[in-house]
LOTORRO-912139 format. One record per residue: residue in three letters; x negated, y negated, z of N, C-alpha, C, O in turn. Coordinates in steps of 0.2 Angstrom, whole numbers, padded with zeros to 4 digits, always signed. Layout:
# residues N
AlaXYZXYZXYZXYZ
...
***
This chain:
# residues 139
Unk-0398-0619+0862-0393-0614+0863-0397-0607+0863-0402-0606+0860
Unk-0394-0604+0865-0397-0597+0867-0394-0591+0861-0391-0593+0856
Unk-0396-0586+0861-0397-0582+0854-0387-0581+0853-0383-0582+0848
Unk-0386-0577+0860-0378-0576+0863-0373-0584+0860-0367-0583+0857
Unk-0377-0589+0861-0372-0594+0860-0373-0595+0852-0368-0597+0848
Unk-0379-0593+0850-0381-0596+0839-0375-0590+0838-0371-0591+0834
Unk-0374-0585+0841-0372-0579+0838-0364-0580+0837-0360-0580+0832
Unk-0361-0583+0844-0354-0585+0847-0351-0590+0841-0346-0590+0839
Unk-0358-0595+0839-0356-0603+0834-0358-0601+0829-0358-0606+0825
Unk-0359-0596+0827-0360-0596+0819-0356-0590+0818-0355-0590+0812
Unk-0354-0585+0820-0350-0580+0819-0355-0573+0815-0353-0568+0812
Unk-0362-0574+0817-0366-0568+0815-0369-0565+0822-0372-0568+0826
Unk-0369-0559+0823-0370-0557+0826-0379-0558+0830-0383-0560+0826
Unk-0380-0556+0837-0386-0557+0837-0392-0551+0836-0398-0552+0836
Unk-0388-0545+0834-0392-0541+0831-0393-0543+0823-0398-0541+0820
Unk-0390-0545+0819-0391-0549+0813-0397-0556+0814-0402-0556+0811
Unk-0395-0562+0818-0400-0565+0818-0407-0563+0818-0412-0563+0815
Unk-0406-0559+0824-0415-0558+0826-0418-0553+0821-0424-0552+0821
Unk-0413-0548+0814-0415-0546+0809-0416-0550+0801-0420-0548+0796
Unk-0411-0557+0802-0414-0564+0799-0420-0563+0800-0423-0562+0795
Unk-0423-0565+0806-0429-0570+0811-0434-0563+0805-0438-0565+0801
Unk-0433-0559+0805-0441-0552+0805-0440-0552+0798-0444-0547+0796
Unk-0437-0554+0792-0436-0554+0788-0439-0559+0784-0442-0558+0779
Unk-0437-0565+0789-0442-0572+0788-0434-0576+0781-0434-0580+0776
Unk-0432-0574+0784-0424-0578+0782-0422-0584+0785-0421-0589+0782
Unk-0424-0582+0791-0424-0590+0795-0430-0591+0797-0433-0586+0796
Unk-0433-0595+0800-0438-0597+0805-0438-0594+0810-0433-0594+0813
Unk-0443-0590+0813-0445-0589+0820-0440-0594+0825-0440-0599+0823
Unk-0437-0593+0829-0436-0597+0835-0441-0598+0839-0447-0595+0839
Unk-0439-0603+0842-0442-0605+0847-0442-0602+0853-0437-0598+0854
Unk-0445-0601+0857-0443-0598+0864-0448-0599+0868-0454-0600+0867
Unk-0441-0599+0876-0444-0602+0883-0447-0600+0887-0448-0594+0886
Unk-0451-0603+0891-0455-0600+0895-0455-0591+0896-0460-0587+0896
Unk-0449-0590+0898-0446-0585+0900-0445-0579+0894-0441-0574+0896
Unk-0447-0580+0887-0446-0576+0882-0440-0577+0877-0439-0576+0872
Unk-0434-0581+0881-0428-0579+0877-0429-0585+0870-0433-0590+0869
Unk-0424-0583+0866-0423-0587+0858-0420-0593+0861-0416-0593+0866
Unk-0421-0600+0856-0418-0605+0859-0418-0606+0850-0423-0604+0847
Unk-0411-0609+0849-0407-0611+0841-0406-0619+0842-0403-0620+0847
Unk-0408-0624+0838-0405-0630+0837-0399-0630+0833-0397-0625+0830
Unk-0395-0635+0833-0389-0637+0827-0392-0636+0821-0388-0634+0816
Unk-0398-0637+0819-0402-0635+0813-0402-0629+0809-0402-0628+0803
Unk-0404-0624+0815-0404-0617+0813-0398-0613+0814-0398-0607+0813
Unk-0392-0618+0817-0384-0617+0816-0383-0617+0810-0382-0613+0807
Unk-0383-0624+0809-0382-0624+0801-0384-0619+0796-0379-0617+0793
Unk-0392-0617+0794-0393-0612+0795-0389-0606+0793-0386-0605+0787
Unk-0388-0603+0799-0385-0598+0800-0380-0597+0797-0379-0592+0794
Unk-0374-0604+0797-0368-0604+0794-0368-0603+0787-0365-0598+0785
Unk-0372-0606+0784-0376-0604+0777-0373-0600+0775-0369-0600+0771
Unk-0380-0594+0779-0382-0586+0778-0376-0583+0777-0376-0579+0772
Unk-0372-0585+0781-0362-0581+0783-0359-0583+0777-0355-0579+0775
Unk-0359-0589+0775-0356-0588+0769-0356-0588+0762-0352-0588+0757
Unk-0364-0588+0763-0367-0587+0755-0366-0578+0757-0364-0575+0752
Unk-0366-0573+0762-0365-0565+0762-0356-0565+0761-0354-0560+0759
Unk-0352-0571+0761-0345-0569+0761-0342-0570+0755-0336-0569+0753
Unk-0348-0571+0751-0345-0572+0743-0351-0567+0740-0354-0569+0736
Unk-0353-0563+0742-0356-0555+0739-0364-0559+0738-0364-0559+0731
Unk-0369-0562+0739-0373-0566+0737-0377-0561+0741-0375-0560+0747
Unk-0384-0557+0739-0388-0552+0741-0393-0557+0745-0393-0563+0743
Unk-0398-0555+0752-0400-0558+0755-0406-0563+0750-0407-0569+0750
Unk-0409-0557+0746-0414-0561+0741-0411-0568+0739-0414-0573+0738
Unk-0406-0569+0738-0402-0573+0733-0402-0580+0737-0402-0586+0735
Unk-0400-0577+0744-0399-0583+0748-0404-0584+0752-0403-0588+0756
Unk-0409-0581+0752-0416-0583+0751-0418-0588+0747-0421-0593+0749
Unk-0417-0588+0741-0417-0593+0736-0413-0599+0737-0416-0605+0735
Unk-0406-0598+0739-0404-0604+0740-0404-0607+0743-0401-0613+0743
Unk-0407-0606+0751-0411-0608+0756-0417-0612+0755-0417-0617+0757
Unk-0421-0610+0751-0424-0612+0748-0423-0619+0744-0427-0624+0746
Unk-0419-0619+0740-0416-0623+0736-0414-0629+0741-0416-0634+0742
Unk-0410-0627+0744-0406-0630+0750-0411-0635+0754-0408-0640+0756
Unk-0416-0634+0755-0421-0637+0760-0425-0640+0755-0428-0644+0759
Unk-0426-0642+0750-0429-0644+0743-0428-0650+0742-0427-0650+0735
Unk-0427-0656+0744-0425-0661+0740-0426-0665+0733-0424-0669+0729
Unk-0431-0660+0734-0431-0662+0725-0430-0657+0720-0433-0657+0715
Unk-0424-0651+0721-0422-0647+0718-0419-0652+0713-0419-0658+0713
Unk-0417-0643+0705-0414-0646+0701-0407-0640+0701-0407-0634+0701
Unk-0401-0646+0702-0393-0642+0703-0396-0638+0698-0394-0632+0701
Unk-0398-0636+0693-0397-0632+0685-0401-0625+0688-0400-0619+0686
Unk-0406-0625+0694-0409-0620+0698-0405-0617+0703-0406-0612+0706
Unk-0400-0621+0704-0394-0619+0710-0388-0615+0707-0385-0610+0710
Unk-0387-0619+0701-0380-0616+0697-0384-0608+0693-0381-0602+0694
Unk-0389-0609+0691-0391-0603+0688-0391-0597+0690-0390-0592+0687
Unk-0392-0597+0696-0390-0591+0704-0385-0588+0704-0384-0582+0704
Unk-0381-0594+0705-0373-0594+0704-0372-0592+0699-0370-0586+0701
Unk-0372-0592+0692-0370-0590+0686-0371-0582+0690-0367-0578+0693
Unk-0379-0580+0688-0381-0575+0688-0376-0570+0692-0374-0564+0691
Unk-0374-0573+0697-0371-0568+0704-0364-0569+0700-0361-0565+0704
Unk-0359-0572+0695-0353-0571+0695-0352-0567+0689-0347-0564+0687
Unk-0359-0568+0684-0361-0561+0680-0360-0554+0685-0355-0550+0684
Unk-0364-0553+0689-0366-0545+0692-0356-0546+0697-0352-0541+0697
Unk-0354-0552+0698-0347-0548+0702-0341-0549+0694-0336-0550+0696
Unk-0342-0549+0690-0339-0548+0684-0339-0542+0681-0334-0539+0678
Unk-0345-0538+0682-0346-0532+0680-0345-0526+0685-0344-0521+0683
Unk-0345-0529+0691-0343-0525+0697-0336-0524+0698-0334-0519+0700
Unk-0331-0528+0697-0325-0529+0695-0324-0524+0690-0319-0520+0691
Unk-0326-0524+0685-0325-0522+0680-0326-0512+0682-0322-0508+0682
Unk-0332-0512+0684-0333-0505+0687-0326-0503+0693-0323-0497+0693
Unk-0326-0507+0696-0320-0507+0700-0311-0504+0699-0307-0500+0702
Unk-0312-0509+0692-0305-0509+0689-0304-0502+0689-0300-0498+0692
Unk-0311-0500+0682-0312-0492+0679-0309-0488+0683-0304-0485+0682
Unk-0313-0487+0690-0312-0481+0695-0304-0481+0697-0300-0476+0696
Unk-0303-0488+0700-0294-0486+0700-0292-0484+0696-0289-0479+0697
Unk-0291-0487+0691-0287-0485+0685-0288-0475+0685-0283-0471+0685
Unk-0293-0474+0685-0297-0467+0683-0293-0463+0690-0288-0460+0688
Unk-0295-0464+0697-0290-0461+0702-0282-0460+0701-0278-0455+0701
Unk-0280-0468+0699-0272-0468+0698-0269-0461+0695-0265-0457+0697
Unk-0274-0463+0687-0271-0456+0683-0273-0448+0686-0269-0444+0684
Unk-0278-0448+0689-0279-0440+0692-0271-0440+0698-0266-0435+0698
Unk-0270-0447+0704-0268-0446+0707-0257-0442+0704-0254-0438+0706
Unk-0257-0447+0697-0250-0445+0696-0250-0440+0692-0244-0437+0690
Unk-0257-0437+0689-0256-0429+0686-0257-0426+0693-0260-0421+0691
Unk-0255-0426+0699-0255-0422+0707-0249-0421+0708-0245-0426+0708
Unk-0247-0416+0708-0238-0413+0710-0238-0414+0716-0233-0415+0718
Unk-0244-0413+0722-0245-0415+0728-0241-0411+0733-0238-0413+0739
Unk-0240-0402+0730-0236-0400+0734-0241-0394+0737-0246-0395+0740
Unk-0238-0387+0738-0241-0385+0741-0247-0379+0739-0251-0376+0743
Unk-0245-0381+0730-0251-0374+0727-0258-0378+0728-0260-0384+0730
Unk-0261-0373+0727-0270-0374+0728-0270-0378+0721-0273-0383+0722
Unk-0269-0376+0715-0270-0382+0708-0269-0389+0710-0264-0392+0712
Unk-0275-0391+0709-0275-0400+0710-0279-0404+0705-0285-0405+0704
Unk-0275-0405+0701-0278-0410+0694-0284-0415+0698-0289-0416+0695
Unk-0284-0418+0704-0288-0423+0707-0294-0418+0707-0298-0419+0703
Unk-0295-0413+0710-0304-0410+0713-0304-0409+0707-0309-0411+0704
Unk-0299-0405+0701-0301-0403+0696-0305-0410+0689-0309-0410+0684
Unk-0303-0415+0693-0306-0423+0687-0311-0423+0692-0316-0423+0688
Unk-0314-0422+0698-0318-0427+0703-0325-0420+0699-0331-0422+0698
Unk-0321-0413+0698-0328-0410+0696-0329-0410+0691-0335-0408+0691
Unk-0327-0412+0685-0329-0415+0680-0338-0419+0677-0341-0424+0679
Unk-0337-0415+0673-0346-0419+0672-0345-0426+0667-0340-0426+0663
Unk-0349-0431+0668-0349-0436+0663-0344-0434+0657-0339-0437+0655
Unk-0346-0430+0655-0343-0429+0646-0338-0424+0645-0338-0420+0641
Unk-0333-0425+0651-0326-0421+0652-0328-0415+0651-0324-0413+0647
Unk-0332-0411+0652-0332-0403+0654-0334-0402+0660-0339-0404+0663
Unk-0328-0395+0663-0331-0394+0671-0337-0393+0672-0340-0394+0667
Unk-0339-0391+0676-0344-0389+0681-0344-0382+0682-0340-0380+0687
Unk-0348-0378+0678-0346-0371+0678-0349-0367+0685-0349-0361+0686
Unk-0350-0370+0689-0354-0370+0697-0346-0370+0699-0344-0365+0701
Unk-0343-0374+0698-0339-0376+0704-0330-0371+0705-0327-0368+0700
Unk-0329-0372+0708-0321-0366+0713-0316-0369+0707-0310-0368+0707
***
């Protein structure tokens, strides 16, 4: 199949594959006489992979690794899981970062009378330094 059709059957674009290929994430393709990319079911597969090891936040290096892994038959599951672990550490603490900011917006948002004076408890939290004092620069 041609780049148009890997792109159509795996759901990644073909400006993404061909920046896989230069990345060396996938294998070089093949190609026709004529220049164009040609994809097997294999580098479908592939593909498919890539899309869903990135739909669970897995960084390219990562799924480089488990590409790796993947293709390995004499991996050890305990070098697969460890990846894994690692990555539900860093989305454990991004969650957690995550949480903070909401929380932190919320309450500027319900100190906001939201009407029509220029006083806005929100700009006045966003200028705020680390260690709750403003910003003597700022309006």
């Amino acid at each position: 199949m041609n780049i148009g059709q890997a792109a159509s059957a795996s759901g990644i674009s073909a400006k993404m594959i061909r920046h896989y290929e230069s990345i060396n994430l996938i294998k070089q393709s093949t190609r026709t006489e004529a220049g164009y990319r040609t994809y097997t079911d294999h580098d479908l597969h592939t593909l498919r992979f890539i899309k869903r090891g990135r739909s669970l936040g897995f960084s390219l290096d990562q799924i480089k690794d488990l590409l790796s892994l993947w293709n390995d038959s004499h991996r050890a599951s305990s070098d697969v899981k460890a990846i894994a672990l690692t990555h539900v550490a860093d989305l454990e603490k991004r969650i957690t970062e995550l949480s903070e900011m909401r929380d932190t917006l919320q309450d500027l948002a319900k100190s906001c009378s939201g009407d029509a004076r220029a006083d806005c408890p929100i700009l006045r939290g966003l200028a705020q330094e680390n260690d709750g004092a403003e910003c003597g620069a700022c309006h």
